[in-house]
C-alpha positions in Angstrom: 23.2 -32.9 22.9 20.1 -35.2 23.1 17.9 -32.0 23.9 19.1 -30.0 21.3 18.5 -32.3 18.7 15.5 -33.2 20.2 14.2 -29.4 20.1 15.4 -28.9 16.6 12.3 -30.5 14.5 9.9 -28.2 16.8 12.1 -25.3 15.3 11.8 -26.6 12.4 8.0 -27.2 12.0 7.3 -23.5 13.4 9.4 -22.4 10.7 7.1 -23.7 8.4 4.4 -22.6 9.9 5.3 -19.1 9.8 6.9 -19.2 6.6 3.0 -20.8 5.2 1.5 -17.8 6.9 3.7 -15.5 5.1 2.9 -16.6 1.9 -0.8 -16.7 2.7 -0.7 -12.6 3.4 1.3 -12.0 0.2 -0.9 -13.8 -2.2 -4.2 -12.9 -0.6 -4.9 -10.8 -2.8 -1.7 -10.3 -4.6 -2.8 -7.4 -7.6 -4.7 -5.1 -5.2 -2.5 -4.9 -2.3 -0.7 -2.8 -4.4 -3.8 -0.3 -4.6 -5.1 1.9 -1.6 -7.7 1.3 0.5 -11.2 1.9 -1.3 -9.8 1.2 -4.8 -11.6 -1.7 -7.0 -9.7 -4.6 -7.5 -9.2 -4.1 -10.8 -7.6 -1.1 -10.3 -3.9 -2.1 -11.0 -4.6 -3.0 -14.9 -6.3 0.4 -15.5 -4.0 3.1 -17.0 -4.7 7.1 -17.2 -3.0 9.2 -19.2 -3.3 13.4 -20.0 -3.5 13.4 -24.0 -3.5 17.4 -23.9 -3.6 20.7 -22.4 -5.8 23.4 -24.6 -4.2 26.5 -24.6 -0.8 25.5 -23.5 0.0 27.3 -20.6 3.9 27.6 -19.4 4.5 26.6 -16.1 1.1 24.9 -15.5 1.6 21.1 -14.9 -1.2 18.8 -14.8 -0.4 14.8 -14.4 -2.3 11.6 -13.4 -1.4 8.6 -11.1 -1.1 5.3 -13.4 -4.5 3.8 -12.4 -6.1 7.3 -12.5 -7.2 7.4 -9.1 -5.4 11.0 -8.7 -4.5 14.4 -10.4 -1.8 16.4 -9.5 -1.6 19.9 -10.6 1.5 22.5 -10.4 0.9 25.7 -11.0 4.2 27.6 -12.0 2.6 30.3 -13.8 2.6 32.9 -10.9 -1.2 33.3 -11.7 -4.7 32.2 -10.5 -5.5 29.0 -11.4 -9.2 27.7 -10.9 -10.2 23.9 -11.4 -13.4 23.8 -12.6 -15.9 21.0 -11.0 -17.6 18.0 -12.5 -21.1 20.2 -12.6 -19.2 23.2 -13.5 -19.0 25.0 -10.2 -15.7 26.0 -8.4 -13.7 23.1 -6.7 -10.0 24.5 -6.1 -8.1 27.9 -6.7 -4.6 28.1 -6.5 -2.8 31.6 -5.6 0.3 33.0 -4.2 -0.8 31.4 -0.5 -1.3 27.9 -1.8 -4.8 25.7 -2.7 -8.0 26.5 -1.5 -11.0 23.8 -1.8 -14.8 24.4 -2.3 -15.9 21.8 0.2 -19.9 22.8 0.1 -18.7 21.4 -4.1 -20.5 18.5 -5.6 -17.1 17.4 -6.8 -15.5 17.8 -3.4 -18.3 15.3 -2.0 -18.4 13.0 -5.0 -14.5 12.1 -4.7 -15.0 11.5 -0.7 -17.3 7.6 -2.1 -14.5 5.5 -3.4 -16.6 3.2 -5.9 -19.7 3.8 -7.2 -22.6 3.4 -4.5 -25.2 6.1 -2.3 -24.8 9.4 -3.8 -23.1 11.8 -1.6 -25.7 14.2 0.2 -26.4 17.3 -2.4 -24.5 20.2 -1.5 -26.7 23.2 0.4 -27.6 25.2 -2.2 -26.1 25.2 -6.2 -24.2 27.9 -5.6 -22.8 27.0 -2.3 -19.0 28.0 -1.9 -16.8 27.1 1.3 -13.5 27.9 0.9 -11.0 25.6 3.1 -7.0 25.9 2.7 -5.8 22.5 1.9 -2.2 22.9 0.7 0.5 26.2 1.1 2.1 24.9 -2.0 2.1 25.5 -5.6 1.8 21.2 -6.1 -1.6 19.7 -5.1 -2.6 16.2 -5.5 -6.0 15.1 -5.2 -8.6 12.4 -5.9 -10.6 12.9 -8.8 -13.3 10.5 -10.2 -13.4 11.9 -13.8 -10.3 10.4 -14.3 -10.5 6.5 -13.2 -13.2 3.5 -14.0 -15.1 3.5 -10.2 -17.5 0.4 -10.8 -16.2 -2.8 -9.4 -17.9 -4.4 -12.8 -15.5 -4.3 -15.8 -16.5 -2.3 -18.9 -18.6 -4.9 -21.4 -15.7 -4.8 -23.8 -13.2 -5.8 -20.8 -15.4 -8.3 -19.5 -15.4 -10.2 -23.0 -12.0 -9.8 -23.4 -9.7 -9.0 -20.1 -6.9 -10.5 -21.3 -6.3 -7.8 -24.1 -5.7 -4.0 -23.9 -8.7 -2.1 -24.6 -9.6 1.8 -24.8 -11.9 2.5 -22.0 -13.4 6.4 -22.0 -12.0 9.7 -22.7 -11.9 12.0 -19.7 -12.1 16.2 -19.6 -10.9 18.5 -16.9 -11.6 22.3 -17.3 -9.7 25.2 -15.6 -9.3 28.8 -16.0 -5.5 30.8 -15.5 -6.4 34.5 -15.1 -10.0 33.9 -16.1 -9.1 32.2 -19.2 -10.6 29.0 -20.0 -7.6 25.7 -20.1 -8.9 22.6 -21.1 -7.2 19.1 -20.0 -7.9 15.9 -21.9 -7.0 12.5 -20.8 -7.6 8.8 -21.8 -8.6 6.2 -20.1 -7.9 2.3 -20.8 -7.3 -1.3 -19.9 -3.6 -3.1 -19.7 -4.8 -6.5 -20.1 -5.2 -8.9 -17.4 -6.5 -12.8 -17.0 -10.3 -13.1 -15.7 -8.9 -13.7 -12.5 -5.9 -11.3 -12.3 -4.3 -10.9 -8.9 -6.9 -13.1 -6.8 -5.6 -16.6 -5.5 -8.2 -19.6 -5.7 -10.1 -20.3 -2.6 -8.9 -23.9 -2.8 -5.2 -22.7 -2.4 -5.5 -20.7 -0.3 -7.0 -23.0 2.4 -4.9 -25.3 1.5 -2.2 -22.9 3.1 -4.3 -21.6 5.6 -4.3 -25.3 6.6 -0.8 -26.1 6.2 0.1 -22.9 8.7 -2.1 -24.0 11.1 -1.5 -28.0 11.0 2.2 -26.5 11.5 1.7 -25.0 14.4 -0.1 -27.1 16.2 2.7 -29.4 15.8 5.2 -26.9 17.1 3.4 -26.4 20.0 3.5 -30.5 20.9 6.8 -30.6 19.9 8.0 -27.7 22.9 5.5 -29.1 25.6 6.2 -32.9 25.1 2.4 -33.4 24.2 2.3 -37.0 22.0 
């Protein structure tokens, strides 16, 4: 009995120690854990939406993730479908063997940097066209920058105001079905968020750091016997 109770407040101390480490990984940083790698932290508060598809096409489907940081595209038409690029060159064909990418694009490259930073290398020549099969079905999803805020710096109207939805930029993606021209149109804007949305204060979060590691030291006396 004596060393059972005697082990119980080591059990108990270690508890707390891993229970303070715990909360240290969930709330550091708690808003952009729910975005990918690569995304800003803002990301989260961001919302894309299509507005409009010019002609109407049936069976072509064209969505965006919440935060804009992808386009998915089904093409149920049983024709060709071409996305057109952010310079107006060929970026990806669908057909009856799937999606094919233009990696020698300028879009292609430009959606490979995450945030804004070094441009991407320029492609070989502007009419440069490599052809890579990326998908055998009809559904492709793929990053595309026209359609999210990349800057890690808030728009000005954001920044002086974070806390209230704002409209943010209008987006345009252009496509042909059959060689005819399909324009999608999409807005961009903010949710609303505090100045300091999903990041944890440095102060409390050493204080926790601390706590976990104060805990654990006294675990560890508590199982060798060390006063």
């Amino acid at each position: 009995m004596g060393s059972r109770t005697g082990r119980r407040p080591g059990r108990v101390v270690a508890g707390l120690g891993a229970l303070a480490v715990a909360v240290c990984a969930l709330l550091v940083p708690a808003a952009p854990a729910a975005a990918h790698a690569g995304m800003t932290p803002d990301a989260p508060f961001y919302r894309s939406v299509v507005t409009g598809i010019a002609p109407q096409v049936p069976g072509l489907v064209v969505s965006v993730e919440r935060t804009g940081e992808t386009v998915t595209v089904t093409n149920g038409t049983g024709r060709a479908v071409e996305v057109t690029g952010v310079s107006g060159e060929p970026f990806l064909r669908f057909g009856p063997k799937g999606v094919e990418e233009n990696t020698a694009s300028l879009t292609s490259r430009l959606n490979a940097v995450r945030v804004l930073g070094a441009p991407p290398a320029p492609p070989p020549s502007a009419t440069a066209v490599v052809w890579k099969h990326v998908s055998d079905d009809a559904t492709y999803t793929w990053s595309d920058h026209r359609t999210h805020w990349m800057s890690r710096q808030r728009p000005p109207r954001v920044a002086a105001d974070p806390g209230n939805p704002h409209p943010v930029s209008t987006w345009k993606i252009r496509m042909t079905v059959d060689g005819t021209p399909v324009t999608v149109e999409g807005a961009l804007s903010w949710a609303g968020a505090s100045a300091t949305a999903g990041w944890v204060a440095p102060s409390v979060v050493g204080g926790l750091v601390l706590l976990a590691l104060v805990a654990v030291g006294l675990a560890v006396r508590s199982r060798t016997g060390r006063p």
